[in-house]
C-alpha positions as a printed NumPy array, in Angstrom:
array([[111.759,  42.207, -33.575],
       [115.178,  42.268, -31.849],
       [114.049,  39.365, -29.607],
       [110.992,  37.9  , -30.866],
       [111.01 ,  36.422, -34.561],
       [110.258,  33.843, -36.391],
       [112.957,  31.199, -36.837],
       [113.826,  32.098, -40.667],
       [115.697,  35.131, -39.65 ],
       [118.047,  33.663, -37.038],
       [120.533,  34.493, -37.619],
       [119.7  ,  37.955, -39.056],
       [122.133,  38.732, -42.217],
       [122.17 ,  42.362, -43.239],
       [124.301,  41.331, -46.277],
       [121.24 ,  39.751, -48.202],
       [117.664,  39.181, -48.544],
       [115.904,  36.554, -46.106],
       [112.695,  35.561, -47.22 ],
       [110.3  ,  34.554, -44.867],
       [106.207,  34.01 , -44.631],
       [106.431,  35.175, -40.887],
       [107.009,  38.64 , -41.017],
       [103.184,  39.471, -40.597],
       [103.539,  37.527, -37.15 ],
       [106.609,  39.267, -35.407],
       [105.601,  43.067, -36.738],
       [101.632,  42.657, -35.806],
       [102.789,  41.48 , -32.12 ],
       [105.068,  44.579, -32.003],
       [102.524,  46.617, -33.206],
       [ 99.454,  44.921, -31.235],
       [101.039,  45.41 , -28.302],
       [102.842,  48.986, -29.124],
       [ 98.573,  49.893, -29.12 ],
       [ 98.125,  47.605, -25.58 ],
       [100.746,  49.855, -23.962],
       [ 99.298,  53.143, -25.288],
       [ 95.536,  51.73 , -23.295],
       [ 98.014,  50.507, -20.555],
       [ 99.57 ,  53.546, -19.897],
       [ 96.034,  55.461, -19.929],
       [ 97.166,  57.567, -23.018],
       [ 94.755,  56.094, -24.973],
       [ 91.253,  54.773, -23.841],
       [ 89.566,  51.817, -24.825],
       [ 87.302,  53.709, -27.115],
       [ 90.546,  55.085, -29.073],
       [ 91.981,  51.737, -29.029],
       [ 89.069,  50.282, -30.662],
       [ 88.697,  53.032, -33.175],
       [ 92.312,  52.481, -34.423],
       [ 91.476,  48.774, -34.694],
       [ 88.677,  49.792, -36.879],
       [ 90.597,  52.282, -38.967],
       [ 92.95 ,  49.597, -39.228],
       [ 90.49 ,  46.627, -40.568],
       [ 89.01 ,  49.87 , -42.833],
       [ 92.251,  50.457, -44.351],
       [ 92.789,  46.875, -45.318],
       [ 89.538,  46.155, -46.08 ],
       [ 90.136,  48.805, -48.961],
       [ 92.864,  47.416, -50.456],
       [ 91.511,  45.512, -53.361],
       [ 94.636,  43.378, -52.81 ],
       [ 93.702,  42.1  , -49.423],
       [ 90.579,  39.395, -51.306],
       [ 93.447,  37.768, -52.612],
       [ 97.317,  38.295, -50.983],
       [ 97.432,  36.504, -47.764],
       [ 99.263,  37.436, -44.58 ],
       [102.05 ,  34.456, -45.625],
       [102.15 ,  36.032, -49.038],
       [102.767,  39.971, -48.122],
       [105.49 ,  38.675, -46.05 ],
       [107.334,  36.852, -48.344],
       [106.781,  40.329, -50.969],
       [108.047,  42.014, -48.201],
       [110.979,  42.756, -50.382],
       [108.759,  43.972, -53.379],
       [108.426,  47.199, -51.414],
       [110.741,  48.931, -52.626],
       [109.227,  49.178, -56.157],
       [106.287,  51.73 , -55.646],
       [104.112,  49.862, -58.741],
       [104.321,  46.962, -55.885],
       [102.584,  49.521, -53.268],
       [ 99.741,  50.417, -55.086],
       [ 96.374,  48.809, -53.582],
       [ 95.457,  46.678, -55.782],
       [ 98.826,  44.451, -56.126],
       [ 99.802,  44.207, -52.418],
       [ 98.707,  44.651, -48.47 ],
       [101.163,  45.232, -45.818],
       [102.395,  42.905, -43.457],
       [102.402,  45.452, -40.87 ],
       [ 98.6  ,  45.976, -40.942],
       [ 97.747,  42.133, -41.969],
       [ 99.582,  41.033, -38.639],
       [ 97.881,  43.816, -36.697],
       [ 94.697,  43.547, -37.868],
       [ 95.112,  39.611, -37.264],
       [ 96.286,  40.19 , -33.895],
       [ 94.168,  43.192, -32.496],
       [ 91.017,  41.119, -33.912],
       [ 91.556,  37.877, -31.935]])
């Protein structure tokens, strides 16, 4: 995210909290294509690549959270994290795996 990210972080400011609803967007491209480079670079096949895409949807799809918290809305929690009664299932999905999952699936 050093050179791609979404606008609401530009400037970044270590000294305080910046709230966005784009953090889904700039980690699931990093992590999208940190998976394209592992098929790239023939370390992974295409079958492995598409079985950690499905492990990925699975893992979301379990979250009883992900039916209602959107990928705008785990962003913007993004700060909740911290609190591990945030992390349980049912009250939040990450914004990692919403942004990869979005990504990987289109």
């Amino acid at each position: 995210m050093k050179r791609i990210r979404p606008a609401t972080l530009d400037p970044v400011d270590y000294t305080k909290e910046q709230y966005t609803r784009a953090l889904w967007f700039a980690e699931g491209v990093t992590n999208t294509y940190a998976a394209y480079t592992m098929v790239r670079s023939q370390l992974w096949s295409k079958d492995q690549f598409y079985l950690d895409l499905s492990q990925q949807i699975s893992d979301l799809e379990g979250r009883p959270a992900n039916r209602w918290q959107s990928a705008e809305e785990s962003s913007l929690d993004a700060w909740l994290e911290k609190y591990p009664l945030h992390n349980r299932p049912q009250e939040s999905v990450s914004y990692y795996a919403k942004g990869q999952v979005a990504w990987r699936a289109a």
